[in-house]
N, C-alpha and C positions, 0 to 999 in steps of 0.2 A: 278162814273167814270168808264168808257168803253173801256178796253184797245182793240187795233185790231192786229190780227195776219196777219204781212208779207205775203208774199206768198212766198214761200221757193223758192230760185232761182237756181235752178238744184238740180241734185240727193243725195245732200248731206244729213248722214244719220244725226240721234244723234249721235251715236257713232263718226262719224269722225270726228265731229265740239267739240267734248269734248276732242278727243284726240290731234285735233289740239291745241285748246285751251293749254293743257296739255302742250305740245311742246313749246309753239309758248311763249305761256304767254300773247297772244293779246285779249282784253278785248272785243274787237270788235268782234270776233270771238265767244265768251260765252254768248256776247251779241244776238248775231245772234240765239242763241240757244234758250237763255233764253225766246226771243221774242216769238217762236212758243206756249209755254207755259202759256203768263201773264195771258190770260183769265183762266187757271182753277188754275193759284197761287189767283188772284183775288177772283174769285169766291172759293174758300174755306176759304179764310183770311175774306172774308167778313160771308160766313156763320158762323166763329168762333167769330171775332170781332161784329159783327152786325153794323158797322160804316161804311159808305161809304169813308170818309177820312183816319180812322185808317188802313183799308185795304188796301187802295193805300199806304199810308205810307209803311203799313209791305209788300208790292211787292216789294216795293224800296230795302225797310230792308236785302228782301232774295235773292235779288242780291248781295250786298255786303256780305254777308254768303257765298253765293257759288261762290262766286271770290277766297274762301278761301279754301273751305270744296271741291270742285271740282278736286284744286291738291292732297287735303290730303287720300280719298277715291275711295278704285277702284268701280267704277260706272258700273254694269255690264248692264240694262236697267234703262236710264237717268229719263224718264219721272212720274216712281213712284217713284223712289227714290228722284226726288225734289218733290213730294207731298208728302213725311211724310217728307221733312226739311221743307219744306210750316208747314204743318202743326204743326210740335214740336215748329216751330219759334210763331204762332198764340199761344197755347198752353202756352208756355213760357211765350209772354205776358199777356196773362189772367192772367197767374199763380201770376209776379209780379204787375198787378194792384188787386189783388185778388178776379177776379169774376171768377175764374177755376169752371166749376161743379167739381162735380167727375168722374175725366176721366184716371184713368191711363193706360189704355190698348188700344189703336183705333184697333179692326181686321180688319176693311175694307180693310186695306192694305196687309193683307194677303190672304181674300176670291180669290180675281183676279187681278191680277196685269197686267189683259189687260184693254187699254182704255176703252171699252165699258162700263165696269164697273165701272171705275174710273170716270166715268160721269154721270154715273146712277145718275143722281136727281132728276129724275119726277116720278117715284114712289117711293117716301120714305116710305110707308107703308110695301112694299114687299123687301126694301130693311134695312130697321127693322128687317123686322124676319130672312133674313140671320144671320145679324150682332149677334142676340140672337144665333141662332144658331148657328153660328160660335165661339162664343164666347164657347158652350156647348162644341164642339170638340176640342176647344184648350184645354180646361181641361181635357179632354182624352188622350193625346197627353204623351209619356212617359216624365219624369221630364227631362232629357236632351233637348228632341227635343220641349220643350216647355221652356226651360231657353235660348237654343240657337236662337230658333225662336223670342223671346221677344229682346233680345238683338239687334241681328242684324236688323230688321224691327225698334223697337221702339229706340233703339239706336244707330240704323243708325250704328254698328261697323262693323268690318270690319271681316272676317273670320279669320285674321293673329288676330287683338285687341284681339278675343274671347277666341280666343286658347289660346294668350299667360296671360290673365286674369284668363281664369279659369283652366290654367293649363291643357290645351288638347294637343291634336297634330291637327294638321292644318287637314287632314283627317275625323277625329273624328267631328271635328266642322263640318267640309264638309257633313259630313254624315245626322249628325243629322238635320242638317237645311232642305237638298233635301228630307229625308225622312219625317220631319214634312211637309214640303211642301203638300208632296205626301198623308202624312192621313190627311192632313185638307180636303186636295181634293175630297178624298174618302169619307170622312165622311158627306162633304159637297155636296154632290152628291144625288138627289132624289131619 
């Protein structure tokens, strides 16, 4: 199944159709958003699932997710952070029919969180050896700014959730996250 992307009908960004949404509570409105995205929730629910039906299933799946997860999170850029709920949703289900590899960490989501890379799929060979390598700097990474980076990416929380979890101050979390950011980047850097 071959979902097609809208053509976006004036300047509307992400950001404003999220926040309207927020507002509004208009389904049609998230809807609008979610559209510009189904080709790359598809295409990774299916590189997860391997099912051309399961996958269109879990598109459907992760709209009803983020009719939900959309008021409860503040979304600072919309389009990676519905690719790690795409993905923890694919993930999940693996998990409960039990064909999971062994995945508990995706870094992709932290190498670059600009499109170009979140679509990088034709060379998976060179985009392997980041992921290794990425994976080498998160463990360099001091124990904070690699507890708060895993959280918030892999658990999708919120800077307020982390703080008040592990006992930080809303700052502290802030810090640690911009600054792992900043030496994944470094390190990730040729």
């Amino acid at each position: 199944m071959r979902f097609r992307l809208p053509q976006k009908s004036g300047p509307e960004r992400d950001a404003e159709l999220l926040e309207q949404y927020r507002t509004e509570k208009d389904l049609r409105v998230l809807g609008r958003l979610y559209a510009r995205y189904m080709d790359l929730v598809y295409g990774l629910c299916l590189k997860y699932l391997k099912d051309e039906e399961k996958a269109s299933d879990a598109v459907m799946e992760i709209f009803e997710v983020l009719v939900q997860k959309a008021l409860q999170h503040e979304v600072r850029e919309f389009k990676p952070w519905l690719y790690v709920l795409a993905k923890n949703h694919c993930l999940m289900l693996l998990r409960k029919s039990g064909n999971q590899r062994e995945q508990t960490f995706d870094p992709a989501i932290m190498y670059s969180l600009s499109p170009e890379h979140l679509s990088e799929e034709s060379d998976a060979e060179r985009r392997e050896d980041q992921l290794k390598r990425l994976e080498v700097c998160i463990e360099r990474l001091p124990d904070e700014q690699k507890h708060c980076i895993r959280l918030f990416y892999l658990e999708n929380m919120t800077y307020k959730t982390i703080a008040s979890q592990e006992k930080l101050d809303l700052g502290s979390v802030r810090s640690y996250i911009q600054n792992g950011r900043r030496n994944l980047r470094n390190c990730m850097e040729p």
